[in-house]
C-alpha positions as CSV (number, residue, x, y, z in Angstrom):
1,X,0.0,0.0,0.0
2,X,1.0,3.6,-0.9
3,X,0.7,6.6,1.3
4,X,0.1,10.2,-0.4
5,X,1.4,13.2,0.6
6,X,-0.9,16.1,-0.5
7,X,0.9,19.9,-0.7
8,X,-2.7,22.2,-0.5
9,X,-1.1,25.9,-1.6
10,X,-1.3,28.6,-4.7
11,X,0.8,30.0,-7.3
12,X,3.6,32.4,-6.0
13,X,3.8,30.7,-2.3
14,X,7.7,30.9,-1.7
15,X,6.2,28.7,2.1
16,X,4.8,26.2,-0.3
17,X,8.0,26.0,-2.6
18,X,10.1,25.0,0.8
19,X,7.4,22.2,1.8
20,X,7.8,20.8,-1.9
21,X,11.2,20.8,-1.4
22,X,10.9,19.0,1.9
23,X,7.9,16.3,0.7
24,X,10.4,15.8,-2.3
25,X,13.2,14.7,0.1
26,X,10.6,12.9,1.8
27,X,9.7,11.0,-1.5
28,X,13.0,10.7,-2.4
29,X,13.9,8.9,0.7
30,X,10.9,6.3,0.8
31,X,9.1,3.6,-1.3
32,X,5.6,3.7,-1.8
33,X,4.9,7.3,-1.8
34,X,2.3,9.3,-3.8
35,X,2.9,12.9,-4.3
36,X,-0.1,15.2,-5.0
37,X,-0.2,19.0,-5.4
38,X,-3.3,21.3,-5.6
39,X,-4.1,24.9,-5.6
40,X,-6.6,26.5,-3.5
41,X,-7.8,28.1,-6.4
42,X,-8.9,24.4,-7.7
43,X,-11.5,23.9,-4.9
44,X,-13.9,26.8,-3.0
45,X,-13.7,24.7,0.2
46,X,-9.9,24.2,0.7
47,X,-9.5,28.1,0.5
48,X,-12.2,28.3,3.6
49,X,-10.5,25.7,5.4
50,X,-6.6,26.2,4.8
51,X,-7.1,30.0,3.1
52,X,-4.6,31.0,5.9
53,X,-2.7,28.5,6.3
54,X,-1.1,27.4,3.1
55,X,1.0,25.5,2.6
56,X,-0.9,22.4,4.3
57,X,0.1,19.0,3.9
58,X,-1.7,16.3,4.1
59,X,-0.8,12.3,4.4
60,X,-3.6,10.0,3.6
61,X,-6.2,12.8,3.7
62,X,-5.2,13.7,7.0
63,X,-3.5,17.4,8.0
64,X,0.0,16.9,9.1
65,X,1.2,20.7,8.8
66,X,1.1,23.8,7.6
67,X,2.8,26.9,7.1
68,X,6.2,25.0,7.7
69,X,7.0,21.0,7.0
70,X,9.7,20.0,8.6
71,X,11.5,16.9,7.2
72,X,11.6,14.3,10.2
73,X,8.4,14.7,11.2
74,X,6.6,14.2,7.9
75,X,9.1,11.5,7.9
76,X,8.0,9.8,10.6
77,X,4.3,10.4,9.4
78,X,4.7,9.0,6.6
79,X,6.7,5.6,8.1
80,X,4.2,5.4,10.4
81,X,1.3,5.4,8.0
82,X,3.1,2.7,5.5
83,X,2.9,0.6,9.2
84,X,-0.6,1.1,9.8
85,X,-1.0,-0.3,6.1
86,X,0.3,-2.9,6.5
């Protein structure tokens, strides 16, 4: 089973260009991972829920962070949902 890291931000975030960088260390450093990135601007909801607080990742639908990722805790998210799955 895969797990899938979700990046919720919009065009000309310089935060959500550092959390890409971070989720693609992430990736990089893991099997199994899915790697999805949307815009506010694609869905009315996500800018009333997250509209301050972008970037926001999620893993497996579930809100991890926001504002800043950092690298050992998504990490360890991310290991720890591949466990669950399995």
């Amino acid at each position: 089973m895969s797990v899938t890291i979700t990046l919720i931000g919009k065009p000309g975030c310089h935060l959500c260009d550092d959390a890409r960088s971070v989720i693609s260390e992430v990736a990089d450093d893991a099997l199994d991972i899915e790697f999805d990135e949307v815009s506010l601007e694609d869905n009315p909801l996500w800018g009333e829920l997250y509209g301050e607080l972008i970037p926001v990742v999620l893993v497996n639908g579930v809100e991890h962070a926001h504002w800043r990722v950092d690298k050992h805790s998504l990490s360890h998210a991310v290991n720890t949902a591949l466990a669950e799955a399995s």
